[in-house]
N, C-alpha and C positions, 0 to 999 in steps of 0.2 A: 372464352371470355368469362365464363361463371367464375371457371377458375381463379384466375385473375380478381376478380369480384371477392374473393371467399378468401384469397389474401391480403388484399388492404382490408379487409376489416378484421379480420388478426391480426395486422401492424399496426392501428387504429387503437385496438383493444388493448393490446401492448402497454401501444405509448401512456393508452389512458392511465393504464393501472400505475406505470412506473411516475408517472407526471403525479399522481396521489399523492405517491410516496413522496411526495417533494421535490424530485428532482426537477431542475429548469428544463425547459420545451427543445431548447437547442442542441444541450447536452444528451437530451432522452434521443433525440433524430441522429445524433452525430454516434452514439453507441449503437442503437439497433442499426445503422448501416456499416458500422466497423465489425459490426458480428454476424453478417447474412440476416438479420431480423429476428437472429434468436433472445427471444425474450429474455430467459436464462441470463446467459453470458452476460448481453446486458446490463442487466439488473444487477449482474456479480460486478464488473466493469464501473459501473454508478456510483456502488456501496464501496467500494476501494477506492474510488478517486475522492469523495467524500472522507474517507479517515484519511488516507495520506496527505488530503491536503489538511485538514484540520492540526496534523505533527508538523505541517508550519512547511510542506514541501512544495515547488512548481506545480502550477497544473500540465503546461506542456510537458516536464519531464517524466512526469505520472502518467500521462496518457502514453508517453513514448514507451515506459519501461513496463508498462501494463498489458500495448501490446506483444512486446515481446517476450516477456514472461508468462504469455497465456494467461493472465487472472490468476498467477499464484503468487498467493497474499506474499508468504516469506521469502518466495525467490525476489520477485517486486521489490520488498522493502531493504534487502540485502542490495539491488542492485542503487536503487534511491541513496543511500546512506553512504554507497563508495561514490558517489557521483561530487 
């Protein structure tokens, strides 16, 4: 149980810190559970859905080609642009 305890509130802390950063509360819960709760990824997942949507692209096609590109910014944006 501590266990468990000692986890949510590193998923907690997480969230807090990326929710700082600006990101909405939805999209902060919908990434930490598309990435096992790594903060990291996350966080990298966030900041690329945030530019590629600002070059004017989908959110659902950025999320899709995000996850399957692993969070790699140039393979993502190569796959975005043939779409």
């Amino acid at each position: 149980p501590g266990c468990l305890l000692v986890q949510f509130l590193s998923y907690l802390g997480a969230c807090d810190r990326l929710l700082k950063q600006g990101y909405e509360e939805g999209q902060v819960e919908e990434a930490m559970e598309m990435f096992q709760y790594s903060e990291k990824k996350a966080a990298e997942f966030l900041r690329l859905l945030a530019q590629f949507n600002d070059m004017g692209f989908q959110q659902n096609e950025i999320k899709e080609v995000l996850l399957l590109c692993g969070n790699q910014k140039e393979k993502a944006l190569e796959e975005l642009v043939m779409k």
